[in-house]
Every structure is written in structure tokens, then in C-alpha cells.
C-alpha positions as CSV (number, residue, x, y, z in Angstrom):
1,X,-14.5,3.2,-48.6
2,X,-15.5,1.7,-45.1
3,X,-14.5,4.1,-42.1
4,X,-12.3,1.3,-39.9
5,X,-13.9,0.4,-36.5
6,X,-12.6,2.5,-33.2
7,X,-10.8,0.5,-31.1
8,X,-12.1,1.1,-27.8
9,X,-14.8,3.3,-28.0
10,X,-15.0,7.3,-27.6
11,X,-14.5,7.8,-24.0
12,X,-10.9,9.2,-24.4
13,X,-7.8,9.5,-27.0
14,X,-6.6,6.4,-28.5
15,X,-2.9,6.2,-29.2
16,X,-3.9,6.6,-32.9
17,X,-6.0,9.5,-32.3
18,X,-3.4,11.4,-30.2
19,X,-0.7,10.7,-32.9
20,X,-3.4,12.4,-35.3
21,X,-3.4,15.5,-32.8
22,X,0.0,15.6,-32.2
23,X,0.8,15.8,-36.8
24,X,-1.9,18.8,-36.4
25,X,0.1,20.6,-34.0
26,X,3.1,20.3,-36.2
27,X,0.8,21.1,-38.9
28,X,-1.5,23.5,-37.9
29,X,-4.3,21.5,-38.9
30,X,-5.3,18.0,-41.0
31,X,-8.2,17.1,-43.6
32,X,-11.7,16.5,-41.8
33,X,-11.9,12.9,-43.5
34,X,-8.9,11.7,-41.6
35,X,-10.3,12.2,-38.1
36,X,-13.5,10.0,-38.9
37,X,-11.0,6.9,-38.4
38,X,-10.6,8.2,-34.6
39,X,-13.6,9.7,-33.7
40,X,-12.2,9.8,-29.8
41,X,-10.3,13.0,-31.2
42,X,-13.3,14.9,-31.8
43,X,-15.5,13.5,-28.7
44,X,-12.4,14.7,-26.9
45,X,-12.3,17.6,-28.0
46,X,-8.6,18.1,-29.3
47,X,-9.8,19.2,-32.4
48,X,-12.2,22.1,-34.4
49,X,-13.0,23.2,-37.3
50,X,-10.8,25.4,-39.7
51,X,-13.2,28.4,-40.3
52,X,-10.1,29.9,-42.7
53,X,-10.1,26.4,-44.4
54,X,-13.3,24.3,-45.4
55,X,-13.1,20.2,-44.7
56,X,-10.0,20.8,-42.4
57,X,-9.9,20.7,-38.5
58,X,-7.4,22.8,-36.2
59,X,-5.9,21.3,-33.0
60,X,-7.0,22.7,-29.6
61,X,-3.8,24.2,-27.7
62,X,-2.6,21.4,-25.2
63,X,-3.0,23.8,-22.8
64,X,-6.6,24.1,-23.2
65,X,-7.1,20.8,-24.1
66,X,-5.8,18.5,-21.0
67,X,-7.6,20.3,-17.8
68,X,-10.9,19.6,-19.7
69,X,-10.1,16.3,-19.8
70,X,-8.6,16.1,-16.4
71,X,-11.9,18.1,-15.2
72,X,-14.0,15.4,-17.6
73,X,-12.1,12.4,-15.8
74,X,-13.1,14.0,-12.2
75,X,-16.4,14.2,-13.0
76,X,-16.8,10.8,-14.2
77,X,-14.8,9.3,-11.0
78,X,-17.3,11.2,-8.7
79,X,-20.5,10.0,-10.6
80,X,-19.0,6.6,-9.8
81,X,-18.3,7.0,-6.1
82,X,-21.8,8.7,-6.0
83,X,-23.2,5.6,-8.2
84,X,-21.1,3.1,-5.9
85,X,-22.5,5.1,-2.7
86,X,-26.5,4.2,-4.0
87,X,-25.7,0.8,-4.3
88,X,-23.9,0.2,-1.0
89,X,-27.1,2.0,0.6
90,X,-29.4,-0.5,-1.2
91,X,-27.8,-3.4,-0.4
92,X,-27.3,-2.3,3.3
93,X,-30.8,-3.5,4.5
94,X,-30.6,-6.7,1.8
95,X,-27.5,-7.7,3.3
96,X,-29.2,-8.0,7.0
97,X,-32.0,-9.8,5.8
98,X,-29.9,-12.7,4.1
99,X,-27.2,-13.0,7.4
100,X,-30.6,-13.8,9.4
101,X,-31.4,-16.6,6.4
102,X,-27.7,-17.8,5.7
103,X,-25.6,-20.0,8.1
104,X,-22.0,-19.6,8.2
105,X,-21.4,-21.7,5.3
106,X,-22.7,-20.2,3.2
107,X,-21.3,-16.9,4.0
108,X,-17.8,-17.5,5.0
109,X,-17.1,-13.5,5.1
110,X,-13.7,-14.8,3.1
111,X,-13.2,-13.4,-0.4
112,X,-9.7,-14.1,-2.4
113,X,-8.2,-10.9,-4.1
114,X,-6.5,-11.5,-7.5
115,X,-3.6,-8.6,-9.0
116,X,-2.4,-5.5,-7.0
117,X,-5.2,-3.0,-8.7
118,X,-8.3,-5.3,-7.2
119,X,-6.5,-6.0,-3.7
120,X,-5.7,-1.7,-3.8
121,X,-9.3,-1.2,-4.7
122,X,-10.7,-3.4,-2.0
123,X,-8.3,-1.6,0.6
124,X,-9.2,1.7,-0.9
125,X,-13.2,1.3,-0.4
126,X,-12.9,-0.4,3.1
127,X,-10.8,2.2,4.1
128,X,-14.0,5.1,2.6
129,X,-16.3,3.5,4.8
130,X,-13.9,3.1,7.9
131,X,-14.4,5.7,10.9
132,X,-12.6,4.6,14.4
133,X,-9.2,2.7,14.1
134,X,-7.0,1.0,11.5
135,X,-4.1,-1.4,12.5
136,X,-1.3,-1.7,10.1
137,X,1.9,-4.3,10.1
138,X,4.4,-3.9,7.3
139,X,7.3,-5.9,7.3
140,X,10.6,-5.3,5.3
141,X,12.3,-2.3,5.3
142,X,11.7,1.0,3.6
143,X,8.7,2.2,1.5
144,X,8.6,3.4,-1.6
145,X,7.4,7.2,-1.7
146,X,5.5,6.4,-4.1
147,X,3.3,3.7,-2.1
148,X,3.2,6.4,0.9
149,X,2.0,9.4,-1.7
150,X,-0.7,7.2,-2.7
151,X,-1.9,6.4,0.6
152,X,-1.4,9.7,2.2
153,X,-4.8,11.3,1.3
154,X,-7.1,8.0,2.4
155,X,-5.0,7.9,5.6
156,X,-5.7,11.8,6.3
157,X,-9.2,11.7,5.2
158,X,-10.0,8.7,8.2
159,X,-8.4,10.9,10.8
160,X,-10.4,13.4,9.6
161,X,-13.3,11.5,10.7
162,X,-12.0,10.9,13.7
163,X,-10.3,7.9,13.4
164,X,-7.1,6.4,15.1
165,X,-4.5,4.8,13.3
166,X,-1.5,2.5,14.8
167,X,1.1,0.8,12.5
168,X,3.9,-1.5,13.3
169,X,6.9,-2.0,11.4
170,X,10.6,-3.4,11.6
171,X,13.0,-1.7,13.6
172,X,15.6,-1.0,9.8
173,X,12.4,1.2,9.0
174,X,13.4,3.6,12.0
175,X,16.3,4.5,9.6
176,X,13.8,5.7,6.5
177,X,13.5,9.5,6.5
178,X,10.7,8.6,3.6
179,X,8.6,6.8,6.5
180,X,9.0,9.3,9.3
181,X,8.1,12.3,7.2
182,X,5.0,10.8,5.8
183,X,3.7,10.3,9.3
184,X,5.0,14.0,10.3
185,X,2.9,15.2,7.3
186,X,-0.7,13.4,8.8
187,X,-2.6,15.4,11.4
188,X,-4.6,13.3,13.9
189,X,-4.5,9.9,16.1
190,X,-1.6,8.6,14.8
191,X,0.9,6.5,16.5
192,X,4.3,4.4,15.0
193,X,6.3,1.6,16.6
194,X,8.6,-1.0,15.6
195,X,10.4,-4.2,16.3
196,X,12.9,-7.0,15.6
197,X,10.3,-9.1,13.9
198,X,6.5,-8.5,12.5
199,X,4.4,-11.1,10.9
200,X,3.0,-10.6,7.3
201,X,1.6,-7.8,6.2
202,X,-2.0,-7.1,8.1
203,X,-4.4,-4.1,7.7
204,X,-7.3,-4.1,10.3
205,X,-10.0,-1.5,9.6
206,X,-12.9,-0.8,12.3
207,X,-12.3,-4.5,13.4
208,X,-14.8,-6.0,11.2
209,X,-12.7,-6.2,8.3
210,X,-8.8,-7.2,7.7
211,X,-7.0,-7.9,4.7
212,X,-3.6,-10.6,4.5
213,X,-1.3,-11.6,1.4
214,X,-2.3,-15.1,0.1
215,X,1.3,-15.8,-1.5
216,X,4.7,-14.7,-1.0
217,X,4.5,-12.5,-4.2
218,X,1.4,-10.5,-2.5
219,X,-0.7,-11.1,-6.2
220,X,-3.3,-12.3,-3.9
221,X,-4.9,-11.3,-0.8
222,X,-7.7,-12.4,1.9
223,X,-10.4,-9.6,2.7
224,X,-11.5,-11.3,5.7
225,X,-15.3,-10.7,7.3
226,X,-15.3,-13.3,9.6
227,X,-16.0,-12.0,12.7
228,X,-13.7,-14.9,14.6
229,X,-10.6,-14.5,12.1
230,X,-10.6,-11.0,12.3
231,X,-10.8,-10.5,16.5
232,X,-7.7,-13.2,16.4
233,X,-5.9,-10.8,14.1
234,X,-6.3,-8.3,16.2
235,X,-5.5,-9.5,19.1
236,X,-2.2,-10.7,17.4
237,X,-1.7,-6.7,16.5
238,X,-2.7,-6.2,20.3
239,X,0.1,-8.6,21.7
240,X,2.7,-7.0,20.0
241,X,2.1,-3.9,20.2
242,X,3.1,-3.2,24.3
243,X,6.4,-4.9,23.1
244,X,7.7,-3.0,20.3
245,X,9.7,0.1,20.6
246,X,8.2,3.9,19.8
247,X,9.1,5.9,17.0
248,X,6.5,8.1,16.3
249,X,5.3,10.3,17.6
250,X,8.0,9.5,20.3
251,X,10.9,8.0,18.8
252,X,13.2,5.7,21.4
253,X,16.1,4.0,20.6
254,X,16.3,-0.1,21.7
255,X,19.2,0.5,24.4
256,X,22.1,-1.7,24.7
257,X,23.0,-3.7,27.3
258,X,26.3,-4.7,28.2
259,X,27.5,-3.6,25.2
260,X,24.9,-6.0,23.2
261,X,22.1,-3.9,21.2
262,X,18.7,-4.5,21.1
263,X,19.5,-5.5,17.1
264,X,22.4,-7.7,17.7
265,X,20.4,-9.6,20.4
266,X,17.9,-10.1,18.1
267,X,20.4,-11.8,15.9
268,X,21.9,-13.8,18.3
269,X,18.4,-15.4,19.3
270,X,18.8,-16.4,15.5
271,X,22.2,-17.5,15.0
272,X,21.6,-19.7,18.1
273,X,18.6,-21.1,16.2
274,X,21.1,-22.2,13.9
275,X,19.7,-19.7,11.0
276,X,22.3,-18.8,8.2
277,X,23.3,-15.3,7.8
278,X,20.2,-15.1,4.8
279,X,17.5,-16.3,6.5
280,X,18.5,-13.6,9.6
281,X,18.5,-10.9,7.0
282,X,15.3,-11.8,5.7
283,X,13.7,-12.6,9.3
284,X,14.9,-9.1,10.6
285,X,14.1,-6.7,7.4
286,X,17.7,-6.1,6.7
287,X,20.2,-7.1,3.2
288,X,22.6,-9.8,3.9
289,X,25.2,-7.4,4.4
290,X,24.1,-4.9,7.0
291,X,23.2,-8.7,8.7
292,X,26.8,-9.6,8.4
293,X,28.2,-6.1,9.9
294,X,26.2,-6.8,13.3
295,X,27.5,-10.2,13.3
296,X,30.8,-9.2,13.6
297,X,30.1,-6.5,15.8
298,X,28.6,-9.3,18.2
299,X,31.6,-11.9,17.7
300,X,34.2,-8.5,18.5
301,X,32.3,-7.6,21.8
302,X,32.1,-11.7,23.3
303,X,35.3,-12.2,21.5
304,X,34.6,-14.6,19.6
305,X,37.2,-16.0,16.7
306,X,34.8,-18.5,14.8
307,X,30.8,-18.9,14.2
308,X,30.7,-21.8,16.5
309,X,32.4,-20.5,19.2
310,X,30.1,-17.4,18.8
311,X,27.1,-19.5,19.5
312,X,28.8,-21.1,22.9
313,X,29.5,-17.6,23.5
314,X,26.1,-16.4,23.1
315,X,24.6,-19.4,25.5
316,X,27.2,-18.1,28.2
317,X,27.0,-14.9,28.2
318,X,23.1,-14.2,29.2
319,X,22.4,-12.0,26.9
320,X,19.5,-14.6,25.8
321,X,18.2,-13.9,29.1
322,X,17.9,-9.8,29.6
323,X,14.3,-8.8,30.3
324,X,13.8,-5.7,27.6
């Protein structure tokens, strides 16, 4: 009888090899043949040999077993970033010599990013080899703590070098406890501010390198190396960032005037624009509902009784015309 062909190779449990460990555990042990099939068991080391019982294995307690594994899978990751290091350090010098041979065109500094994991990578490794600033926009509204856990410790080990790090978001984000205490829990250069309206998503690292979404659904991104493209990004950071409104580590509220908020003002530049309640929802970072609330709370303070009179109302009124 032929032993079947492993899957995948030996480098960690298969999901048939793990439901072999997991009958052993209810078993206290299976016959030695059986684990030939799923060789990743043993390599793993999940299982041993029976010395009470000849041609049977015992399972490893779980306990035991997974902080190998975990300590296995750290190891490997390191050789990696060590293996990754070499590289980058041999290609340094190589990289010199072919900008002084190459034009432009034929290195654009433009690379397209395909699926979250690559575009995360890319991010990931520019941000390893970045050391002075990084200029963040993220529109919308909240984050998910999940996306902030992940970036916590890449975030802290750049101010740890040093670095300097300055993020703009929407002003609904000023309302996200998740968002506030992430910053609270970074030590270092670190400064937050927001406003009405942001562009698309933009991460600046050191000024030589930014990365943008290439479609609405963010499954593709530009890592941009061209030194033009990327000084006009950041200028565009640069622009907006004496207009927006502090919130960390100096939080300020957008003060009302005559009775008009800094929010509401915002959407009366849009309704006058003629934009429909959803597209000054999405504009501003907010759900069509919270949209509608300030709405009404505009049309109650100019006393307005209809959408078109609220736009005359608007006009008159001069609140298009306060200075912030």
C-alpha cells in the first residue's frame, strides 16, 4: 500500500494531521502507521512514541506543544527579516548604479499593489526602514480596533527611532474613544487633527515614499517613488494641515458661530452645492442619518420650513462667508 502524498509539505500541521492529534488526545494514543499519511504531525512535534506500547505514538500535551511552535514560527519570521535585511543591503549600492544608467522611463518609481496582504506588506516594510516623519490621511469615520492593534507596534517602534508622526482625519472620528486611546497609548512625536473633509487615504513615509488606493474598494494601491508625485502629496498634507482643527494631543472643539457649528456649516457649503442628503453623508464621514439630524438642526436655527428655502436662507444669512 502507497503512503498518500502530504499536501503541503512538513513545515506545520495540516488540518488532517491536527484531526489525527486531536483523536490521540481523546485516545491517548494512535497506531504509528497512521501518522505516516501526515508526516507534518511528527515534524511538528505533536506526537512520540508509546514506550508502554510498541508501533503506537502518544500525543504531546497542547500545552507543551503550541509555544514550540509559536517559538518555531518566531524564529523562522526573524531569519526572514534577517534574510530580507542582506538582500536590501546588497541591492543598496546596485540600485545607485542603475538610477545613474536608467532615465525616468524606465524607472517610473510607480509600482501597483494587488490584495490587502501585499498593499499591508509594502506599508509594513517601508514603514521598517522609515526614521524621521510619516503623514497619514484617513477618511471615514471610526477604525476598527483591530486595524489600530495591528499598527500599534510599527507606529511605536518609528517613534522610537526618533520619528514624528502627523495624521489627519474627519472631524466624526473626534467622537471614537477607539481612535483617541490608541494615540494616548503611543509615546513620542505624535500629533492628531481633523476636519470637515480629507482626500483619500495617503500615507507619506520619510518623503520619498507614499502609498494611495487605486480603486474605490482599496484592493489596489500605488507605492509611489517618484520624487515629483510624492513632494506634491505632501504638500497637499502640508495645506491642510494649518486648517484643520486639533485633537490630539490638544483636543479643540470647531466653535459655533451665531448659533451655526463648524459641522452644520460644512453642510450647508454642500446643500448649497445642490448635493443630496447621501452624497453629504459620504463627503463628511457621517451615515445618512446623523447627516439628516444636522440638517434639521440648520433649517430650526435660520427657520427654514422647506429644503429650498433652506438654501435661500443659507445664501442670506452669511454664514458662507465666516472666516474660521
Amino acid at each position: 500500500m502507497t503512503t498518500p502524498a502530504h499536501p503541503h509539505g512538513t513545515d506545520e500541521p495540516c488540518a488532517a494531521g491536527l484531526a489525527l492529534y486531536a483523536r490521540a488526545l481523546r485516545e491517548g494514543g494512535v497506531p504509528e502507521p497512521e501518522a505516516a499519511a501526515v508526516p507534518c504531525v511528527l515534524h511538528a512535534g505533536l506526537l512520540r512514541p508509546d514506550l508502554d506500547a510498541p508501533h503506537r505514538l502518544r500525543p504531546v500535551p497542547p500545552a507543551l506543544a503550541l509555544p514550540r511552535l509559536l517559538r518555531t514560527a518566531a524564529e523562522d519570521i526573524a531569519r526572514r527579516r534577517r534574510a530580507e535585511t542582506r538582500l536590501a543591503e546588497a541591492f543598496e549600492p546596485l540600485l545607485e548604479l542603475g538610477a545613474g544608467t536608467s532615465g525616468a522611463a524606465d524607472a517610473p518609481g510607480i509600482t501597483l499593489l494587488s490584495g490587502a496582504d501585499r498593499i499591508n506588506d509594502a506599508i509594513g516594510h517601508a514603514m521598517l526602514r522609515a526614521a524621521e516623519e510619516v503623514l497619514t490621511i484617513q477618511p471615514g469615520g471610526k477604525r476598527p480596533p483591530s486595524i489600530l492593534a495591528v499598527v500599534l507596534p510599527k507606529e511605536q517602534e518609528l517613534l522610537d527611532r526618533g520619528g514624528r508622526m502627523r495624521t489627519l482625519y474627519q472631524h466624526t472620528t473626534r467622537h471614537d474613544p477607539a481612535v483617541l486611546a490608541h494615540y494616548e497609548l503611543l509615546d513620542g512625536d505624535v500629533e492628531v487633527r481633523t476636519l470637515d473633509e480629507v482626500p483619500d487615504r495617503l500615507i507619506v513615509l520619510d518623503r520619498t515614499v507614499a502609498f494611495i488606493p487605486a480603486n474605490p474598494e482599496r484592493t489596489l494601491a500605488l507605492e509611489l517613488r517618484h520624487r515629483p508625485l510624492v513632494d506634491y502629496l505632501t504638500t497637499t498634507f502640508e495645506r491642510l494641515w494649518p486648517l484643520a482643527v486639533p485633537m490630539y494631543p490638544r483636543a479643540a472643539a470647531p466653535p459655533a458661530r451665531g448659533g451655526v457649528t463648524a459641522r452644520q456649516r460644512a453642510i450647508a457649503v454642500l446643500l448649497v452645492e445642490g448635493h443630496t442628503d447621501a452624497v453629504i453623508a459620504d463627503r463628511l464621514g457621517m451615515n445618512v442619518r446623523t447627516a439628516r439630524v444636522h440638517i434639521a438642526k440648520l433649517a430650526a436655527t435660520l427657520g427654514s420650513e422647506s429644503r429650498a428655502q433652506l438654501g435661500y436662507l443659507i445664501g442670506r444669512s452669511g454664514i458662507l462667508d465666516q472666516e474660521d
